[in-house]
BADREN-48500 format. One record per residue (C-alpha): residue number from 1; x, y, z. Coordinates in nm, 4 decimals, m for minus. Layout:
residues N
<guti n="NUM" u="X" v="Y" w="Z"/>
...
***
This chain:
residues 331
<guti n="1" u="8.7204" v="m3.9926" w="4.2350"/>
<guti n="2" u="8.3110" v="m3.9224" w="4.3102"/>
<guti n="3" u="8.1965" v="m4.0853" w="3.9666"/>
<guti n="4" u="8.4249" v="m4.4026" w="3.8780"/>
<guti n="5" u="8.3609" v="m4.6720" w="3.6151"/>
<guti n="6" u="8.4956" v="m4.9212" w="3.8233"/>
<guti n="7" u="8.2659" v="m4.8532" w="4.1211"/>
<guti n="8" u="7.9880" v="m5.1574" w="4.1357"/>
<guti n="9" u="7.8789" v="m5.0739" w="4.5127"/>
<guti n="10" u="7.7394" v="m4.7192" w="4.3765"/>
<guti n="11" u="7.5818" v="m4.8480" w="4.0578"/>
<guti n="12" u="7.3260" v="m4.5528" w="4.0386"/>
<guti n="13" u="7.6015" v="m4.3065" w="4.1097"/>
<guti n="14" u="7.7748" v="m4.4501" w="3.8631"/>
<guti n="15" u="7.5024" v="m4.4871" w="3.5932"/>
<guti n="16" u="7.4367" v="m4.0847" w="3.6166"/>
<guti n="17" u="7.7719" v="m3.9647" w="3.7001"/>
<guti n="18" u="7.8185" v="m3.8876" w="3.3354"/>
<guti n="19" u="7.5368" v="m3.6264" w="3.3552"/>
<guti n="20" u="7.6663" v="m3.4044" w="3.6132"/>
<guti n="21" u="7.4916" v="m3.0724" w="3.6453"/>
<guti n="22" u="7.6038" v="m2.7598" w="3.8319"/>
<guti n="23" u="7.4524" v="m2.5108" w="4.0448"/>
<guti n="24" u="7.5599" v="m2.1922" w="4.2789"/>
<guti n="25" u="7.2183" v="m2.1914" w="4.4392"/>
<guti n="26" u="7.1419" v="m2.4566" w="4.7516"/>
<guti n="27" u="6.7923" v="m2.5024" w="4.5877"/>
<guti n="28" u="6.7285" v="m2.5993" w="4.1542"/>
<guti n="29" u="6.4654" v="m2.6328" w="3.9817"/>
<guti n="30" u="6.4080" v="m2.9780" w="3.8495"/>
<guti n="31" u="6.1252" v="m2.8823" w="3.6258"/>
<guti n="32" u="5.6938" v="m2.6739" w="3.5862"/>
<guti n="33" u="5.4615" v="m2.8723" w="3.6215"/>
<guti n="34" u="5.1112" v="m2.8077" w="3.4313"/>
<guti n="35" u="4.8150" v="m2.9841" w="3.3180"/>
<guti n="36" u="4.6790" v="m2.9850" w="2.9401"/>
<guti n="37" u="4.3800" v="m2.9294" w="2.7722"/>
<guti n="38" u="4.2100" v="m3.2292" w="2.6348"/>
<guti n="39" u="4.1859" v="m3.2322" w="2.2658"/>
<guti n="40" u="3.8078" v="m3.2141" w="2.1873"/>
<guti n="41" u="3.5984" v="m3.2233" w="1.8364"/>
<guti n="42" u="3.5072" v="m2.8532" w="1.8024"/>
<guti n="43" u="3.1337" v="m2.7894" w="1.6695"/>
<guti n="44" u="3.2315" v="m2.4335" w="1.5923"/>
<guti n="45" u="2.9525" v="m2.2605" w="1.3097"/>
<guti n="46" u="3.0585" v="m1.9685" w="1.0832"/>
<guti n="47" u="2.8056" v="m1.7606" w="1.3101"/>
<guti n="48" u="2.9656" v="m1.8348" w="1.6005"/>
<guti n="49" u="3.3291" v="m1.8357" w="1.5106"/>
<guti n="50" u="3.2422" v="m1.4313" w="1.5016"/>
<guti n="51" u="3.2540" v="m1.5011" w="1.8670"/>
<guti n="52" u="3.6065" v="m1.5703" w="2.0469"/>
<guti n="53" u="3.5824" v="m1.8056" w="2.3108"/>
<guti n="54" u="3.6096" v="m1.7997" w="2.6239"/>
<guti n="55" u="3.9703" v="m1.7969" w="2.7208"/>
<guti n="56" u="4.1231" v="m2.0176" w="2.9497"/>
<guti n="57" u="4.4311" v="m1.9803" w="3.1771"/>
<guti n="58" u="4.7096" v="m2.2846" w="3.2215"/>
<guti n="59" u="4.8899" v="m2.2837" w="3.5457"/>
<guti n="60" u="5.2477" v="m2.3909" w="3.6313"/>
<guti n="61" u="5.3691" v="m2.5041" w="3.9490"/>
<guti n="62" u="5.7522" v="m2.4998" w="4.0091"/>
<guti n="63" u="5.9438" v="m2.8694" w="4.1379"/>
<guti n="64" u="6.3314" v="m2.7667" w="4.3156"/>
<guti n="65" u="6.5349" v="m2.9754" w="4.5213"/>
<guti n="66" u="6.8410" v="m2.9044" w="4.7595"/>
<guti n="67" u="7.1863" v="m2.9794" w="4.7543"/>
<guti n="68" u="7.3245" v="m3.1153" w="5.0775"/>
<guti n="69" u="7.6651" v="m3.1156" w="5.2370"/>
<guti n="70" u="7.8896" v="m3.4320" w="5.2529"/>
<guti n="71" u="8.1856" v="m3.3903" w="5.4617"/>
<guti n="72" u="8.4454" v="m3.6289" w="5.6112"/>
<guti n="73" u="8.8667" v="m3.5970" w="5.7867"/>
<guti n="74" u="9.1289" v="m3.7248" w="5.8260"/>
<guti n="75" u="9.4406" v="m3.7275" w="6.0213"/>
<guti n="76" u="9.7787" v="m3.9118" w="5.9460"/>
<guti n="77" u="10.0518" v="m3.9210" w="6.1398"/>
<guti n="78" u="10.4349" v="m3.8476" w="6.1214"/>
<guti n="79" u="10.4586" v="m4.2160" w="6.2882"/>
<guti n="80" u="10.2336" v="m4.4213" w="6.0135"/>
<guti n="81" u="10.3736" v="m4.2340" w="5.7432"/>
<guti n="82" u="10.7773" v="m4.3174" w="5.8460"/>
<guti n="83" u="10.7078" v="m4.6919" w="5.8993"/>
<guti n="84" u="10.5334" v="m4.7761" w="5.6063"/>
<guti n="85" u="10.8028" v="m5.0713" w="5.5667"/>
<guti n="86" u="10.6463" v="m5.2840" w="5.8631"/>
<guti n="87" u="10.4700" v="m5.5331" w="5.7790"/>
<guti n="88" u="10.1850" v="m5.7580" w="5.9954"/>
<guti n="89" u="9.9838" v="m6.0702" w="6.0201"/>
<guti n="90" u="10.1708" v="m6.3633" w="5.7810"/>
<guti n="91" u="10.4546" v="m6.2319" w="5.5602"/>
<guti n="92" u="10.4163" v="m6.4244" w="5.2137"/>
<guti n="93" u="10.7374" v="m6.3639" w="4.9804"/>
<guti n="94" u="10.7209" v="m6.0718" w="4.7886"/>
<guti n="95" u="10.4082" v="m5.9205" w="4.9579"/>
<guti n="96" u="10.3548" v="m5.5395" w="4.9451"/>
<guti n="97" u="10.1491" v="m5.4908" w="5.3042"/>
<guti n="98" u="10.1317" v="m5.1131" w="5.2706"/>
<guti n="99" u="10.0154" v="m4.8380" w="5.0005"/>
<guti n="100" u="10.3247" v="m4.6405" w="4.8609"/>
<guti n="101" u="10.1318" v="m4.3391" w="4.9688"/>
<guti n="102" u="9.9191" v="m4.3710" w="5.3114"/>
<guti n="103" u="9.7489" v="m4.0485" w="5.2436"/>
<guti n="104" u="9.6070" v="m4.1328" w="4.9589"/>
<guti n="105" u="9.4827" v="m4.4609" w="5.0794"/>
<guti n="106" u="9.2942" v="m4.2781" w="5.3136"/>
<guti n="107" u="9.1639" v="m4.0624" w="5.1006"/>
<guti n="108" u="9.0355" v="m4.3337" w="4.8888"/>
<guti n="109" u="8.8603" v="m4.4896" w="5.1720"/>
<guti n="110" u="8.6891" v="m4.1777" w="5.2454"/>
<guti n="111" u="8.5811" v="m4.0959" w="4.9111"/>
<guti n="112" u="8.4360" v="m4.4697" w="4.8819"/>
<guti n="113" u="8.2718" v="m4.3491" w="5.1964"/>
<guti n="114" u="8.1332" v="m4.0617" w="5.0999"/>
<guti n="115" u="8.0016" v="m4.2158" w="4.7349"/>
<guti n="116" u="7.7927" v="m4.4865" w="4.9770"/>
<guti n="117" u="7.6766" v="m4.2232" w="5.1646"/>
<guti n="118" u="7.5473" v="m4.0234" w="4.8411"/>
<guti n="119" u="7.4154" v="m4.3471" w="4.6726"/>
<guti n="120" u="7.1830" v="m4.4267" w="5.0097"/>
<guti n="121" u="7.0736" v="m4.0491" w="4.9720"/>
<guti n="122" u="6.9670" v="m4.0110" w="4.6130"/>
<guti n="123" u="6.7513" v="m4.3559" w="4.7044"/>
<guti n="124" u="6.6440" v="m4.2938" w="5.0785"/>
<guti n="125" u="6.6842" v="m3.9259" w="5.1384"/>
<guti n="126" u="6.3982" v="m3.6979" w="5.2649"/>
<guti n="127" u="6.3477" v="m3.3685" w="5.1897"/>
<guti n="128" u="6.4586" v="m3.0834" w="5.3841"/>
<guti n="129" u="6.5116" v="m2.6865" w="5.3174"/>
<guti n="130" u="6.6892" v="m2.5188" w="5.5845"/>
<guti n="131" u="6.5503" v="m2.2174" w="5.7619"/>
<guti n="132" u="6.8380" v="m2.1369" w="5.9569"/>
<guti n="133" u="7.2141" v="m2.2237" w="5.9789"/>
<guti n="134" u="7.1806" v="m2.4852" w="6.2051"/>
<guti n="135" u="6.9705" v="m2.6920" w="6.0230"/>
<guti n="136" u="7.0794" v="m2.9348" w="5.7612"/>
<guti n="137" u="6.9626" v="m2.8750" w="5.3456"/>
<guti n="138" u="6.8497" v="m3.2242" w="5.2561"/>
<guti n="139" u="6.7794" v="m3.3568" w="4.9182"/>
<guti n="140" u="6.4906" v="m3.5598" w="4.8267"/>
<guti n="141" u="6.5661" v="m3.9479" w="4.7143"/>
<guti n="142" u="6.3788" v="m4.1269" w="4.4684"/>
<guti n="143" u="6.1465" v="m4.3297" w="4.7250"/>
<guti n="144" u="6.0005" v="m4.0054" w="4.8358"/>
<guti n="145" u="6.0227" v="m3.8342" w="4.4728"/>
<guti n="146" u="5.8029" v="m4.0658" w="4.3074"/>
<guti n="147" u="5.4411" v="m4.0454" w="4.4046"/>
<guti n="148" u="5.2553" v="m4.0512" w="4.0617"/>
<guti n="149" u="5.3553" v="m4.4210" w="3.9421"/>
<guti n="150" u="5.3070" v="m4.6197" w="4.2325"/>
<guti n="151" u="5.1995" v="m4.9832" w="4.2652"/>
<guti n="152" u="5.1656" v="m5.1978" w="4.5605"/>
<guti n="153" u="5.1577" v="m5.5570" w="4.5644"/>
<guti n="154" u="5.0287" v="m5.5986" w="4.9576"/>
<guti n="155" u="4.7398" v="m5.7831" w="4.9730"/>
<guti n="156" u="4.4859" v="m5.8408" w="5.2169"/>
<guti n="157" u="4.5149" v="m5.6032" w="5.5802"/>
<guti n="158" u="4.5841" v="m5.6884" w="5.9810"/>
<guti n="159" u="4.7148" v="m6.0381" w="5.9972"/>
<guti n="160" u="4.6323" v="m6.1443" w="5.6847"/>
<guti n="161" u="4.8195" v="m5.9269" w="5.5153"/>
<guti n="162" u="5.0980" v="m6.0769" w="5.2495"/>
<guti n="163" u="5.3568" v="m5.9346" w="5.0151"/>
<guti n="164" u="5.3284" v="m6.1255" w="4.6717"/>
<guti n="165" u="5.6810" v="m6.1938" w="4.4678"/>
<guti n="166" u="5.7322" v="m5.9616" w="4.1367"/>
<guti n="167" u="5.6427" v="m6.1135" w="3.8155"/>
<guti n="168" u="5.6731" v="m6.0226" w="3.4882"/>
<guti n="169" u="5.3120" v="m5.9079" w="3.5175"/>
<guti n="170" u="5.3461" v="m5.6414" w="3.7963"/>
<guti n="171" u="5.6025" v="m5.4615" w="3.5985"/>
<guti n="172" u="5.4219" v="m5.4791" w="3.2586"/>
<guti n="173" u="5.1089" v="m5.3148" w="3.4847"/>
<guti n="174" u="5.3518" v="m5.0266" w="3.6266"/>
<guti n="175" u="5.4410" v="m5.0182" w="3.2350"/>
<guti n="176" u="5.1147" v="m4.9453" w="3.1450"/>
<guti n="177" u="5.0487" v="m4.7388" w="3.4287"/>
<guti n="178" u="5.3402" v="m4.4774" w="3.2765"/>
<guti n="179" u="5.1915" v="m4.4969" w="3.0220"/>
<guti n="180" u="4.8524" v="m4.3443" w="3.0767"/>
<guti n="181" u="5.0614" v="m4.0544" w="3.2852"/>
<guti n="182" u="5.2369" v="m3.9813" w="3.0102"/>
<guti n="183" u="5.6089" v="m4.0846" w="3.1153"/>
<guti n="184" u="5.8279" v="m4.2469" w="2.7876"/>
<guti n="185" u="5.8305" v="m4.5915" w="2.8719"/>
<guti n="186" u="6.1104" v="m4.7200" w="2.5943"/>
<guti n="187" u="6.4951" v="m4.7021" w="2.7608"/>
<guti n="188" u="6.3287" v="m4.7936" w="3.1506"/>
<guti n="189" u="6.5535" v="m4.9356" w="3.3990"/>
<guti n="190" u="6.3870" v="m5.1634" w="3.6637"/>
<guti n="191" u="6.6298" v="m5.0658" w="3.9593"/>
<guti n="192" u="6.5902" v="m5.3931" w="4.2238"/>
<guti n="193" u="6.7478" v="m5.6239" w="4.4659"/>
<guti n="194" u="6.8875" v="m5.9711" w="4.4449"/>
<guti n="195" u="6.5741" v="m6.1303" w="4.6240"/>
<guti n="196" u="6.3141" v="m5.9461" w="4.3612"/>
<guti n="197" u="6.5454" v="m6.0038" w="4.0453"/>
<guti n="198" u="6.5046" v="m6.4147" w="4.1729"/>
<guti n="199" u="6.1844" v="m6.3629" w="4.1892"/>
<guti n="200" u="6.1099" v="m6.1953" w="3.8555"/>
<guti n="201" u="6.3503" v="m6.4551" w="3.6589"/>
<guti n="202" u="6.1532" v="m6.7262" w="3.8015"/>
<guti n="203" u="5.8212" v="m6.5629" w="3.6670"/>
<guti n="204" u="5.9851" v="m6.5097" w="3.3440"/>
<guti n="205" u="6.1058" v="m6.8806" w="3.3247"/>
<guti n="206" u="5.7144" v="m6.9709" w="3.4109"/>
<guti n="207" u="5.6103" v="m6.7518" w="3.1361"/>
<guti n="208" u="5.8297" v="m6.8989" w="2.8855"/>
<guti n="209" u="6.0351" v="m6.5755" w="2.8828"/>
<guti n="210" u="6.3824" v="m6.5603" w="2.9183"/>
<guti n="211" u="6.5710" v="m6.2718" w="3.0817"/>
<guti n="212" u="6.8874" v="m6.1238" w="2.8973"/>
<guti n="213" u="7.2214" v="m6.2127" w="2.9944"/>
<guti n="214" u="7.4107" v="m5.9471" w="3.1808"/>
<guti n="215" u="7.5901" v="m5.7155" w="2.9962"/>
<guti n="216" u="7.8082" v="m5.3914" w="3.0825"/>
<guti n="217" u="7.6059" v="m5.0918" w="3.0765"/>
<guti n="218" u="7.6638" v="m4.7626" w="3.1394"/>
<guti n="219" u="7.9973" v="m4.6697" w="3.3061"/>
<guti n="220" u="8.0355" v="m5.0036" w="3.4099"/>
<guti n="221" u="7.6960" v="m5.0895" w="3.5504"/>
<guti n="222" u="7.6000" v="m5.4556" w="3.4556"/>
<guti n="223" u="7.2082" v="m5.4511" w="3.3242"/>
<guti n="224" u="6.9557" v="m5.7489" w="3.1568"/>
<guti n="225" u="6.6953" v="m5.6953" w="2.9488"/>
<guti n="226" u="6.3224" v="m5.8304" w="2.9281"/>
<guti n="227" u="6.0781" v="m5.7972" w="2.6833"/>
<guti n="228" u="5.7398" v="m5.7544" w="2.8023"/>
<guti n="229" u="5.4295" v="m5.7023" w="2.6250"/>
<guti n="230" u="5.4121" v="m5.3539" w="2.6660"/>
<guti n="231" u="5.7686" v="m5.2871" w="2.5919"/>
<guti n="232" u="6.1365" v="m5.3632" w="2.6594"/>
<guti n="233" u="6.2969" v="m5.2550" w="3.0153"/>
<guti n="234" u="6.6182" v="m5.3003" w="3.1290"/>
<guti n="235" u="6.6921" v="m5.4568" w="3.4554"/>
<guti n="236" u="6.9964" v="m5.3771" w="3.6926"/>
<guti n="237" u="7.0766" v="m5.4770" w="4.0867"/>
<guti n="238" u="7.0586" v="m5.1473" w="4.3200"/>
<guti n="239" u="7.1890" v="m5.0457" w="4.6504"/>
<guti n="240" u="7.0416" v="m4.9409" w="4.9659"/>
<guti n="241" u="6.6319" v="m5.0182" w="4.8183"/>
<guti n="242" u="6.4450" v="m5.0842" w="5.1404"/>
<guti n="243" u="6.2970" v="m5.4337" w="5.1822"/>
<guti n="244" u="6.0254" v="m5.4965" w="4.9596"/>
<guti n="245" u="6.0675" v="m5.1809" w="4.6980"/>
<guti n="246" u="6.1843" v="m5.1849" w="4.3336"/>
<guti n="247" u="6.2253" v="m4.8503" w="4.1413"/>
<guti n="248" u="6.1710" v="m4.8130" w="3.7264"/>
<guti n="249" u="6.3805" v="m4.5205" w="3.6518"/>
<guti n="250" u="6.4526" v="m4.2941" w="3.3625"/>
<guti n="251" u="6.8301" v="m4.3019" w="3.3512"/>
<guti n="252" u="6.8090" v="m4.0243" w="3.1037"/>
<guti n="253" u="6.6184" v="m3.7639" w="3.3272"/>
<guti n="254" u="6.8612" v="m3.8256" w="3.6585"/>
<guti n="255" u="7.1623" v="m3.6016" w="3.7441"/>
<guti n="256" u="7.3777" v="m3.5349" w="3.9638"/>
<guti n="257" u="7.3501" v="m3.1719" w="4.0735"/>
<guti n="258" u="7.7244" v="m3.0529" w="4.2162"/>
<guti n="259" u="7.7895" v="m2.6728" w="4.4465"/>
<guti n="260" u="8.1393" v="m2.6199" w="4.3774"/>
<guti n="261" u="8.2952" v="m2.3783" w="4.6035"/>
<guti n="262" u="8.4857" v="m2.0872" w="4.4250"/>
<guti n="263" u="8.7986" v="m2.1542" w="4.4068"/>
<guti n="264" u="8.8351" v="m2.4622" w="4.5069"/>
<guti n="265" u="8.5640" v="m2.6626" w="4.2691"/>
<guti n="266" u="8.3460" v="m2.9915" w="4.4543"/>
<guti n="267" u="8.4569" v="m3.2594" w="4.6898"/>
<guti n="268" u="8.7953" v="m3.0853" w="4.7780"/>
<guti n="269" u="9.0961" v="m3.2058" w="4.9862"/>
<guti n="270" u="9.2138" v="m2.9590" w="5.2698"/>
<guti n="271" u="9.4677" v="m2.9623" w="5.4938"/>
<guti n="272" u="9.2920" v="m2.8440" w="5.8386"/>
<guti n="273" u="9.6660" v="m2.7757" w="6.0313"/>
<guti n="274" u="9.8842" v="m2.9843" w="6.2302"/>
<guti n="275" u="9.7752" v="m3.1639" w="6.5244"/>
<guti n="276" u="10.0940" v="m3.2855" w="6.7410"/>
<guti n="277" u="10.3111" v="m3.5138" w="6.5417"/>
<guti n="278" u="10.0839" v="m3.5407" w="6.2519"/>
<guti n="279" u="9.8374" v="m3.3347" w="5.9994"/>
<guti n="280" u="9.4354" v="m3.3281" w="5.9810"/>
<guti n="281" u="9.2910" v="m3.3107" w="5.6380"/>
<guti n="282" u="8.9077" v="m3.2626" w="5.5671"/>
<guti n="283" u="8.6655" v="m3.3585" w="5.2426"/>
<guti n="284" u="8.4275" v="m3.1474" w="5.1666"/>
<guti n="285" u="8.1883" v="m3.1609" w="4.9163"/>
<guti n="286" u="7.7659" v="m3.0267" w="4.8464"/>
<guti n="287" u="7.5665" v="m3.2389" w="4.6120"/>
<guti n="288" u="7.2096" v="m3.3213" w="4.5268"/>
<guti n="289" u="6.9538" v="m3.5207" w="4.2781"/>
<guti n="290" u="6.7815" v="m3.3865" w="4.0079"/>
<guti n="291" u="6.5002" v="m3.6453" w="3.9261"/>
<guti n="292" u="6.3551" v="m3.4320" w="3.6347"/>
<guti n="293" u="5.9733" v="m3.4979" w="3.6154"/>
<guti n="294" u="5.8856" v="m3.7567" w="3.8938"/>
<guti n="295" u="5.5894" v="m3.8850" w="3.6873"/>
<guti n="296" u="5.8514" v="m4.0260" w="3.4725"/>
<guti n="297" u="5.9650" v="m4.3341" w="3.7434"/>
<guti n="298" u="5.8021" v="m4.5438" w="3.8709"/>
<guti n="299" u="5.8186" v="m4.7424" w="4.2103"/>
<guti n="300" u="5.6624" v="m5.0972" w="4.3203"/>
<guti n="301" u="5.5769" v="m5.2057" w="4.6680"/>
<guti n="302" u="5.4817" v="m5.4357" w="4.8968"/>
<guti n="303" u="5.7126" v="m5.7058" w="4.7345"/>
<guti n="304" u="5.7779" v="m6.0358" w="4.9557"/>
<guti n="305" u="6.1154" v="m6.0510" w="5.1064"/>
<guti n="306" u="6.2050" v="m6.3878" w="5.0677"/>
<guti n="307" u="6.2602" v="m6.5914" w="4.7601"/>
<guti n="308" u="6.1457" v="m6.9356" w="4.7507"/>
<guti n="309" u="6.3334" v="m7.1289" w="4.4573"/>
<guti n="310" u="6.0665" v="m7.3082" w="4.2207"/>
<guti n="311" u="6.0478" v="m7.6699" w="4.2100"/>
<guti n="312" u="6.2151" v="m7.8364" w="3.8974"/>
<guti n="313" u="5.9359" v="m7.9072" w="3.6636"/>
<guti n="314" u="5.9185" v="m8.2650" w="3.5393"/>
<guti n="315" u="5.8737" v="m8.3831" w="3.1841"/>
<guti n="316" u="5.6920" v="m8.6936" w="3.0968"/>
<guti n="317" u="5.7380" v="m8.8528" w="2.7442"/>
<guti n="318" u="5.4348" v="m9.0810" w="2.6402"/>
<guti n="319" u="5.3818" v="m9.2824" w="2.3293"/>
<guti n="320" u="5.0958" v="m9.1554" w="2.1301"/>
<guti n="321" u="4.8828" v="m9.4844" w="2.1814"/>
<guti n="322" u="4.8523" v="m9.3842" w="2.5540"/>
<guti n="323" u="4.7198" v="m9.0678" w="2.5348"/>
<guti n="324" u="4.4589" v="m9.1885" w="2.2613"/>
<guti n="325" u="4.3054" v="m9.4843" w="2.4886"/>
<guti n="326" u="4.3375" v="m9.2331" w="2.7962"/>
<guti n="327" u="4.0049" v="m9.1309" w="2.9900"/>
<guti n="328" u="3.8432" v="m8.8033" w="2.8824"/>
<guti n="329" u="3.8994" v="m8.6768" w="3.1875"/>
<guti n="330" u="4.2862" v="m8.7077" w="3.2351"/>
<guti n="331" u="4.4923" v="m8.4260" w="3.1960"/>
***
């Protein structure tokens, strides 16, 4: 129930679901991080290839993230579960007001809950490793993962300062911008909202370029395409992006990273005992991102927050004699 193709409200979920990774360790390693040698032109003489060089040492530097614990309960009682017959507000021929099953209705609701929850998490979360019992592992969300690929399009500071709209210009720079830190820049998904994909379709329209229809992507996820000069990147609505931030991710290098408990596996149902006339069930379930490399996303900023519709651009048909007698200067 955590990774449905159905789900639209959890599209990123949704997108990665089918990559799940899994761990017995709170903290994973997402990946080393080193830097390379430049290539050089060696001006190396037979004397002096009797010589080793000097030799040089790389480092590596170890990334990890944390799994974090979502639980939820629930309690249904004798009562609701023995008068699932009555029905309320207008009764309409042949409707069916209740679920053949009220427990699992709930349980549906809560795992809806709990995919939200995870979905606002592997966007927003901050980073957290506990030190102690009583305080809470917390995996680290994209907005805070990606730090190497950033672009912001704020202009200006104090009271002047302004948000521009995306174009198809800011995203082929943060294209680019990949590029020279060495992230693969074919199969990118620009991850935005409904306000920035207006805003970008306009530019594209303005440009003479015109966006891909929507099409069903990965486990249901509807995505667009654009081609841009420096490549093609795929474009899909997100949830839970704070005001004024798109994300370009590599689908590829995201997973889900799951802590099953022994014995009774990830994101469990189980009965707690009876409470009076009725039962108490709990959810419980540990789960984190694994972003691979961050330097292989990329995240724009300062985007404005409102989306002003273009005027409709008139078209003016003139007969050839006109525009030969016209003035020089008439455009």
């Amino acid at each position: 129930m955590l990774y449905t193709k159905s789900n639209t409200r959890t599209p990123l979920l949704s997108a990665i679901g089918g990559r799940t990774k899994y761990t017995n360790s709170v903290e994973y390693v997402l990946g080393q991080n080193y830097t390379a040698e430049e290539g050089d032109i060696p001006n190396i003489s037979e004397t002096a290839s009797l010589t080793a060089p000097d030799a040089t040492f790389i480092t590596r530097s170890q990334n990890t993230n944390v799994t974090q614990i979502f639980m939820e309960s629930l309690a249904i009682s004798y009562a609701k579960q023995s008068n699932m017959g009555t029905l309320s507000g207008i009764n309409i021929a042949g409707q069916v007001a209740n679920p053949n099953d009220e427990l699992k209705f709930q349980i549906a609701r809560k795992m809806e809950k709990i995919r939200r929850s995870i979905e606002k998490t592997f966007i927003q979360g901050t980073y957290n490793k506990s030190t102690a019992d009583t305080t809470a592992n917390k995996t680290r969300g994209l907005i805070e993962a990606i730090t190497s690929n950033t672009l912001s399009l704020e202009t200006g500071s104090g009271s002047n300062k302004k948000n521009a709209t995306l174009d198809i210009w800011a995203v082929n720079e943060m294209l680019i911008k990949m590029k020279s830190n060495n992230a693969d820049i074919t199969g990118l998904t620009l991850w935005l909202d409904t306000v920035s994909l207006n805003q970008l379709n306009a530019s594209a329209v303005d440009n003479g370029i015109k966006m891909g229809e929507p099409y069903n992507g990965t486990f249901g996820v509807q995505i667009r395409d654009l081609l841009l000069p420096s490549g093609t990147v795929n474009i899909a609505l997100g949830e839970f992006l704070p005001a004024g931030t798109a994300l370009i991710l590599n689908l590829n290098a995201l997973s889900p990273i799951e802590q099953p408990v022994p014995g009774k596996g990830n994101f469990f149902l189980e009965e707690l005992g009876k409470q009076g006339a009725g039962t108490k069930y709990q959810i419980f379930g540990q789960i984190g991102l694994d972003y691979g490399a961050e330097h292989l996303h990329g995240k724009i900023t300062g985007i404005s927050t409102t989306f002003v519709k273009p005027e409709a651009k008139k078209v003016f048909l003139v007969n050839a004699g006109d525009i030969s007698t016209a003035p020089a200067n008439n455009s």
